[in-house]
C-alpha angles and dihedrals in degrees: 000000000000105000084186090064097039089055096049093048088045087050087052097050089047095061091057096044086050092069097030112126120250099242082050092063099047096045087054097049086051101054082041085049088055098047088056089056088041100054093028086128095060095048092051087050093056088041091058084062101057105042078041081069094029091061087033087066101047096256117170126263093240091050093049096054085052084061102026113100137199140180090266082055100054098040087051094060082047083061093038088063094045091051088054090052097061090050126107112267113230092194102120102003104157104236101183138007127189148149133231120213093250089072088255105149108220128190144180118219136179111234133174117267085234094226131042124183121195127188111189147167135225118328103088091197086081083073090070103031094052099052086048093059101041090044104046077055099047101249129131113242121212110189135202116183128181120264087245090078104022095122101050096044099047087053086050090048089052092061101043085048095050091040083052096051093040079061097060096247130113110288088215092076082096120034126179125212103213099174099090094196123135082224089057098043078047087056086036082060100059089047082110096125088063100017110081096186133354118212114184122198116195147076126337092265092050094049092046099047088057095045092050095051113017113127091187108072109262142211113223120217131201138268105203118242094151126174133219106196116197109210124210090254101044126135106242101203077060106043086048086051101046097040091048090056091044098042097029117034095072118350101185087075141101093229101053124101112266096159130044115189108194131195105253085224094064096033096099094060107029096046103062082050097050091041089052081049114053086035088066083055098037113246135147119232125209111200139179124249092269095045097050082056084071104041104024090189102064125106115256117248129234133204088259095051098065084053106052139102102220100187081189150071085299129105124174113213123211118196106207126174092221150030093245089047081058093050089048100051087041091051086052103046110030127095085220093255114118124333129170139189121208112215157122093221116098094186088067098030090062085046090055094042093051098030109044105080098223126133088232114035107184131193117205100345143090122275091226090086088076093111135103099239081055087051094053089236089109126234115359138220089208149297114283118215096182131088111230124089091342151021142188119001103011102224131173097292092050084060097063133069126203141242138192120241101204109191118184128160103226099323113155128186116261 
């Protein structure tokens, strides 16, 4: 496989996306959207491959419903493409207008990256979801997925391509890298003279990796520690409520509660509840010294524990005397991602809202609605947990840059 190659003919393909026009687009995401329905069959068969050696090797059940596909499923990431259709499209928005006082127009307007690369693992919905969003602005996509799902995902990439082609536009909007080899995502990295931005999706070693030896910028998006902090006045039907959604609805994702951080004041009576709770679901509990007196039978915490994403049937618990003690557990453990605090206290409610450094604070709700659907911006390419250029779900307008249109009529600098 010759990345050089790949990224010229994705540069290419980027430079024709960048002045299609928007209907287009959508008329194209939604013949690629058919094809899915229509080969559905083909793309479940691949996918049996793939959670076949995924069971073979002992992987965890959390991790291989992150990979497992159905009909349901598939249908699902056709829907996905035709919700991106019908939203707006941000290529060419005009952002700002004004005028110098040499008479010099100036204006700001929104305008695709030109190349996106994506590593990811698992999840080979990301295959579709990811060529939606790039396409629909404008940007070539170039994809590497895990083994894990290879064959899922290069039987995905054949359709989009096809749908894409069918469509009369270049079939290398979307490229697949289908040597998994650490050798060949190393090479992936130095494609900076084709690849505009690289955002990986995946665990902490892949991120980091990326982050550690990328030569093309990078987003950085978010493992999920993510933090549910009971406070002293909080309302106990509610915090059961709220941490059962975020622990419980779906484990093998970033956005799920992997950490609770309890007031040591309420932790008599709230623990024994919340212990009845999450062991009707399974899962292990890893506790501090004070919190296991209350509840001899759970596990015993480690240093590592408070610090880890589970992405499984395993919760750590923090006892704290105040709300600032909690923010600052939570600062020093969290990946930024989404962290909430359960109270009826507004006071703390406003300290934990200005003072925990997450892309998503929440008050009295669950951190799973740190999505983009849930934000009302559609489909997502990740949540961001930097600061620079975006945060939080990563939406349309978070795939495109911007540049300045300067129209003067003979002006010259003095």
């Amino acid at each position: 496989m010759n990345l050089m190659i790949m990224g010229k003919e994705a540069k290419l393909a980027s430079e024709i996306l960048a002045i299609t026009e928007t209907s287009r687009k959508n008329e194209t995401l939604c013949h690629t959207a058919e094809l899915l329905e229509r080969e559905f069959e083909s793309v479940l068969a691949a996918n049996a491959i793939d959670v076949a050696n995924a069971e073979q090797k002992g992987v965890s059940p959390a991790m291989v419903d992150r990979l497992r596909l159905d009909q349901k499923r598939v249908y699902a990431m056709a829907n996905g493409l035709r919700s991106v259709a019908k939203l707006p499209d941000p290529v060419g928005e005009v952002l700002e207008e004004f005028t110098r006082p040499n008479g010099i127009a100036i204006s700001k307007v929104r305008v695709p990256f030109g190349v996106i690369g994506i590593i990811y693992e698992s999840r080979p919905n990301v295959t579709a979801d990811a060529f939606g969003l790039c396409f629909k602005t404008g940007n070539a996509v170039i994809l590497r997925g895990g083994s894990d799902a290879i064959h899922s995902n290069t039987r995905i990439a054949e359709l989009l391509r096809q749908g894409v082609r069918e469509c009369g536009l270049p079939e290398n909007s979307i490229s697949l890298i289908t040597d998994t080899s650490r050798e060949t995502v190393n090479e992936f990295m130095r494609l900076n003279r084709f690849v505009d931005v690289l955002i990986p999706r995946g665990g902490a070693g892949l991120i980091q990796n990326v982050i550690e030896n990328s030569l093309i910028p990078v987003i950085e998006t978010g493992t999920g520690n993510c933090h549910v902090y009971v406070d002293e006045s909080a309302d106990f039907d509610m915090a059961l409520k709220i941490i059962l959604n975020a622990k419980t609805q779906r484990m093998g994702v970033c956005n799920a509660c992997e950490s609770l951080v309890i007031h040591e004041k309420i932790a008599e009576s709230f623990l024994p509840k919340l212990y009845e709770m999450l062991s009707e679901k399974n899962v292990v509990m890893r506790a501090d010294e004070e919190a296991r007196g209350y509840v001899p039978a759970m596990e015993a915490a480690t240093e590592e524990d408070f610090a880890k994403e589970y992405l499984g049937s395993l919760i750590s618990i923090k006892t704290v005397s105040s709300v600032s003690e909690a923010i600052q557990h939570i600062n020093h453990y969290h990946t930024r991602h989404s962290d909430a605090i359960v109270t009826n206290d507004a006071a703390n409610a406003e300290q934990f809202l200005k003072q925990i450094d997450s892309a998503c604070v929440y008050v009295n709700a669950s951190t799973r609605f740190t999505d983009g659907e849930e934000f009302g911006f559609g489909a997502e390419i990740g949540i961001s947990t930097q600061k620079l250029h975006a945060r939080g779900p990563m939406g349309l307008r978070e795939l495109t840059s911007y540049k300045y249109l300067i129209r003067g009529e003979g002006q010259v600098r003095g």
